[in-house]
DOZA-263039 format. One record per residue (C-alpha): residue number from 1; x, y, z. Coordinates in steps of 0.5 Angstrom, whole numbers. Each point is the difference from the previous one (the first is absolute). Layout:
   num       X       Y       Z
   NUM       X       Y       Z
...
//
This chain:
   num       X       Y       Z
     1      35     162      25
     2      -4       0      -7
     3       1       5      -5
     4      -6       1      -5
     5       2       4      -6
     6      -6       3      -4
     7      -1       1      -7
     8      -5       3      -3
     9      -5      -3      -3
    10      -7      -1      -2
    11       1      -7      -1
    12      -2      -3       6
    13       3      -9       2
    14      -1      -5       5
    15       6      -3       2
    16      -2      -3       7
    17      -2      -6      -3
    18       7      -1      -3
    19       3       2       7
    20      -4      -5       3
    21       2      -6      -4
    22       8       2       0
    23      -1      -1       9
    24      -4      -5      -2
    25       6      -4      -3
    26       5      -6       4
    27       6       3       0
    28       4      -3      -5
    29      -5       1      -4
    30       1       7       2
    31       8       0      -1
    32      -1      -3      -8
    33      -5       5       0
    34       5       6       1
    35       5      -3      -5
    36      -4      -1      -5
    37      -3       7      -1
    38       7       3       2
    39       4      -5      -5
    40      -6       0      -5
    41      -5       5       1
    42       5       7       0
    43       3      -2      -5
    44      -5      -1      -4
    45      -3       6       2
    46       6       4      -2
    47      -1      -3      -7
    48      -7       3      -1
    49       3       6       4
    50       5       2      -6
    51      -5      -4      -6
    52      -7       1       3
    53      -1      -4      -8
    54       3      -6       2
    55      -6      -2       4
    56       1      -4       7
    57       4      -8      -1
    58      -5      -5      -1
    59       0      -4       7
    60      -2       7       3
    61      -6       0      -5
    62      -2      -8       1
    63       1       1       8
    64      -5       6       0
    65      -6      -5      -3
    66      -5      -5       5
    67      -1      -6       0
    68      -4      -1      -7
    69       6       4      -4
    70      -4       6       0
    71       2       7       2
    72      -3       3       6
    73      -6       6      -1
    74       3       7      -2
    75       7      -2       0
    76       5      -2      -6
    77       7      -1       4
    78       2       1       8
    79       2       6       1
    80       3       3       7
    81      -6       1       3
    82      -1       7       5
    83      -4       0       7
    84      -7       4      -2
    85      -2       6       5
    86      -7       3       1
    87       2       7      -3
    88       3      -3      -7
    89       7       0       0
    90       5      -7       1
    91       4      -2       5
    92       7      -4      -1
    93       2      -4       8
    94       6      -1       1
    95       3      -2       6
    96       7       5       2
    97       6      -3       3
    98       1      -5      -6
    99      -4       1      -4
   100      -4      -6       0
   101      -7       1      -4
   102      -6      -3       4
   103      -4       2      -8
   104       2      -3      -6
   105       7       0       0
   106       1      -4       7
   107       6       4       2
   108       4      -1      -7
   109       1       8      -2
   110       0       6       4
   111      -7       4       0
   112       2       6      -4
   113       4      -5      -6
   114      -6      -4       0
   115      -5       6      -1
   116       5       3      -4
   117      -2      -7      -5
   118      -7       0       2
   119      -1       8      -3
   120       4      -1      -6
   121      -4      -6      -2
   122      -7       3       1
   123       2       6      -4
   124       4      -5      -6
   125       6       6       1
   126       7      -4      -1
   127       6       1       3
   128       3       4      -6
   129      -7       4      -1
   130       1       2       8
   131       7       2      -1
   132      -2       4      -6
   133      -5       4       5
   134       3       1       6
   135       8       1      -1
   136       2      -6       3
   137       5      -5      -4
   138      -3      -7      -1
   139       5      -3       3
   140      -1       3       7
   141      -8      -2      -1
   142       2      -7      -2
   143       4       0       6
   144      -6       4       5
   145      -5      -6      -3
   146       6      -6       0
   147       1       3       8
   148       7       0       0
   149      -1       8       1
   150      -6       2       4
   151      -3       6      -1
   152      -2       6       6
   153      -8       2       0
   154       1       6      -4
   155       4      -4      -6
   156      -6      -5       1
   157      -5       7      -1
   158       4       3      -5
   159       0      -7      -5
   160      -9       0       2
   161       0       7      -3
   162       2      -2      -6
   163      -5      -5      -1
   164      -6       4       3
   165       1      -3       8
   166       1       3       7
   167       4      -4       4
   168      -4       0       8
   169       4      -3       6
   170      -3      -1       6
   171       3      -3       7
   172      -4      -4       5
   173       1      -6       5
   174      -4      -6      -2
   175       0      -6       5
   176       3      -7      -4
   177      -3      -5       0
   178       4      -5       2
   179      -1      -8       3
   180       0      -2       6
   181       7      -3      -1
   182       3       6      -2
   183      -3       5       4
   184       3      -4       6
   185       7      -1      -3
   186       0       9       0
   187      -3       0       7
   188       6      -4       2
   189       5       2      -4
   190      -2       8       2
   191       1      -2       7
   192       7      -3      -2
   193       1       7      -3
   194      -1       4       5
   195       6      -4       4
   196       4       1      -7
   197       6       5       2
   198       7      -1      -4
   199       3      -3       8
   200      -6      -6       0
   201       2       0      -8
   202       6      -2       3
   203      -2      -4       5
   204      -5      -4      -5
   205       5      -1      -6
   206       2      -7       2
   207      -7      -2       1
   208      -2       3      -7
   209       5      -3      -3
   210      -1      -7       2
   211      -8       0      -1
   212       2       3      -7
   213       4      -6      -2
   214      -5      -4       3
   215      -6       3      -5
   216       4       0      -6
   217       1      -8       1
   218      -7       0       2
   219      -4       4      -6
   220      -1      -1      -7
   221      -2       4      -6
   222       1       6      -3
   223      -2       4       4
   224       1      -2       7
   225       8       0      -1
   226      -1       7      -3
   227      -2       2       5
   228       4      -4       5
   229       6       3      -4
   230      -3       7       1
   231       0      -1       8
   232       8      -3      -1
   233       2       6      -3
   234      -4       5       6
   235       4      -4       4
   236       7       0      -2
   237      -1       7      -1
   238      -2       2       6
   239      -6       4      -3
   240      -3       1       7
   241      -6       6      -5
   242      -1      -6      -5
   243      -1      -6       7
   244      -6       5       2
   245      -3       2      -6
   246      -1      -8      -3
   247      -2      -1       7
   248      -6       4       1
   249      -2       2      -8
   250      -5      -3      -3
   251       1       0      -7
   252       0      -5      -4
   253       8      -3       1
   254       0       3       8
   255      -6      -5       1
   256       3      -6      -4
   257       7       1       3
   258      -3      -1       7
   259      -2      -7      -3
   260       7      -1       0
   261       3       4       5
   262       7      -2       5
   263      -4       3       6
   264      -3      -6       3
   265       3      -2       7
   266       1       8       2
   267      -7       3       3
   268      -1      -3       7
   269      -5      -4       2
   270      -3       5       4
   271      -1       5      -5
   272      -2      -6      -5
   273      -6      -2       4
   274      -2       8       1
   275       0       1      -9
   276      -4      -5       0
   277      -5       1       5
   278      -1       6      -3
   279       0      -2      -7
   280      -6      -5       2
   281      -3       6       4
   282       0       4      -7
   283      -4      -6      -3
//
């Protein structure tokens, strides 16, 4: 499910191009890409945010130059850019679950902190001036901005009105675009949720809990032992809903966790070969 939330604008941006190059990327790159914005861009963002004076840190301004050192045309810094649409308005895509982004900020911050952001800095208005005008104390802004508090829709509209936007949600399916490893990995794990009950938990613990100490022996990175720790945490706690929920979502950490995942050796051969039959039919 991808939730468009539209501001309206006239200001009309293509982002496709941006969403094309990100897919684009290995993924380790992908990752390091995640960190960076998350530990250097937010904030750097929050900065402005509360002193839009203070201008952007010299690394973002050189990273947004080409290759003779020049600025692209019509642009002076890299601002999140917005999805244009045909009838003049903008649109922010966010993936829900997890909040992973497949727009500028690639998963790192929630759709409504990060329009929230986006709305502050196109209108130059600072946390204080925000406060000032809507009544709501700076410290719970910062919060709303940081995402250590969300907000609901209607705060969001309220917070758009003070500076001259309506906030538009609009939900629909989308299809993801997964690769053939990936879409794969779902398909078998989807068949394997469909036996996942508490009794064939039970019966599955010992095998989950040997393949897990395999894989934690097995993996490297950051990521990967995250997530290895995040599948012995469903385990232990016998969360049968969480099982199911990595098992067949297809956000971002439910597909990188399959990468990873302690269900091997469980799905019969039989139903193995009908999978990926129908995987091969699908083309």
């Amino acid at each position: 499910m991808v939730t468009l939330i539209t501001l309206t604008t006239g200001e009309v941006r293509d982002n496709t191009a941006f969403d094309s190059d990100h897919r684009r990327l290995e993924y380790e790159h992908a990752v390091t890409f995640k960190h960076v914005v998350r530990d250097k861009f937010a904030p750097a963002c929050d900065a402005y945010a509360t002193d839009p004076t203070a201008g952007w840190p010299a690394a973002f301004i050189r990273s947004s130059r080409t290759r003779n050192g020049a600025m692209p045309s019509g642009s002076t810094r890299e601002d999140p850019g917005p999805v244009g649409t045909e009838d003049g308005t903008v649109t922010k895509r966010v993936i829900d679950e997890d909040g992973y982004s497949i727009g500028y900020y690639a998963g790192c911050m929630s759709s409504r902190n990060a329009l929230l952001r986006q709305v502050m800095l196109e209108t130059g208005t600072t946390q204080t001036m925000l406060s000032r005008i809507s009544g709501v104390h700076q410290p719970s802004i910062s919060q709303f901005l940081s995402g250590r508090v969300d907000l609901s829709d209607d705060q969001l509209d309220r917070l758009f009105s003070c500076m001259g936007f309506r906030l538009e949600v609009i939900r629909r399916p989308v299809e993801p675009n997964l690769t053939r490893s990936e879409r794969r990995s779902w398909m078998l794990h989807r068949r394997l949720s469909a036996h996942l009950t508490k009794e064939t938990f039970e019966q599955w613990r010992p095998q989950l809990v040997k393949n897990l100490t395999r894989v934690r022996r097995g993996v490297q990175g950051r990521v990967h032992l995250g997530n290895a720790e995040r599948w012995s945490d469903l385990i232990l706690s016998g969360d049968v809903v969480g099982l199911h929920r990595v098992m067949t979502g297809l956000d971002r950490r439910s597909i990188e966790m399959r990468e990873v995942s302690p269900f091997s050796g469980l799905l019969s051969n039989e139903e193995r070969l009908e999978v990926l039959r129908e995987l091969k039919q699908a083309g």
